[in-house]
C-alpha positions as CSV (number, residue, x, y, z in Angstrom):
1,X,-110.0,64.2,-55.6
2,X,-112.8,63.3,-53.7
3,X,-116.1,65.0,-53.7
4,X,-117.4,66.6,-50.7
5,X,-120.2,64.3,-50.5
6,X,-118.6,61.7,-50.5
7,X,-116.0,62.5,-48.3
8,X,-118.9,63.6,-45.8
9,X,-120.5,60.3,-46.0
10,X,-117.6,58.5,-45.5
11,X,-116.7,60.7,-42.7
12,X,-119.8,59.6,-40.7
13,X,-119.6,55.7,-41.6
14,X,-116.1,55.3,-40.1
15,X,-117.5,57.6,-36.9
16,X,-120.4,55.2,-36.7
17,X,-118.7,52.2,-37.4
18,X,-115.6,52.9,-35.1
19,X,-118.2,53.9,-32.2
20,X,-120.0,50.5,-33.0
21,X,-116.9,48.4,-32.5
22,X,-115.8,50.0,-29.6
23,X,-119.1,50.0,-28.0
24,X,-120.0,46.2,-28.6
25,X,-116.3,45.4,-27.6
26,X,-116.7,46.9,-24.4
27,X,-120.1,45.3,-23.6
28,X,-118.5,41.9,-24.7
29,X,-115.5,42.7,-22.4
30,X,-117.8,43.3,-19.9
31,X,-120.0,40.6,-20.3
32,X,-122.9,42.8,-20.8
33,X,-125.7,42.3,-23.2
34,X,-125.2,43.8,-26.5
35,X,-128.4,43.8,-27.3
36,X,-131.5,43.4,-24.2
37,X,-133.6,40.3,-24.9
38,X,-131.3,38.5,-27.5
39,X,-128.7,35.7,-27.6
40,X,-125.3,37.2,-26.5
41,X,-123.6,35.5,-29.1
42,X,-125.7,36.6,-32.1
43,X,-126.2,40.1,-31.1
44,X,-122.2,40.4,-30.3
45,X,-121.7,38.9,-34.1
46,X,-124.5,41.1,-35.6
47,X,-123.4,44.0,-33.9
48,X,-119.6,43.2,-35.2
49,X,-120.9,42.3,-39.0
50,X,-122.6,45.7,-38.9
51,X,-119.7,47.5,-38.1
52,X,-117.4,45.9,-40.5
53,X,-119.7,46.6,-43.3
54,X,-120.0,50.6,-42.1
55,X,-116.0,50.9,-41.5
56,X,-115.9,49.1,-45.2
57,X,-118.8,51.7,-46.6
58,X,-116.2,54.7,-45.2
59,X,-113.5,53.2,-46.8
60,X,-114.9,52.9,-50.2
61,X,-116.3,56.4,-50.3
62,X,-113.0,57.7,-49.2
63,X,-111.3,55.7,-51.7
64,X,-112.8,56.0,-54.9
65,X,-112.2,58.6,-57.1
């Protein structure tokens, strides 16, 4: 069983990574700026990368025993 720690922790890196990717998708759909004063391209993939590595943070805390 998980500890609660962990389970917290993991809680809050799948919030923030979900919110991220839905957020960044949404500008992208839009054609908004993902981030003000930066290449569209690279802040859309930075943005992405970072939550891919969160949403894989929560699932390793979640995961391991």
């Amino acid at each position: 069983m998980e500890s609660v720690p962990a389970v917290f922790a993991g809680a809050v890196f799948a919030l923030f990574g979900g919110a991220l990717m839905v957020w960044t998708g949404v500008r992208v759909r839009r054609a908004e700026p993902v981030a003000v004063g930066v290449n569209r391209v690279a802040s859309a993939v930075c943005a992405t990368a970072s939550a891919l590595v969160s949403l894989g943070l929560a699932a390793y805390c979640l995961t391991r025993p």
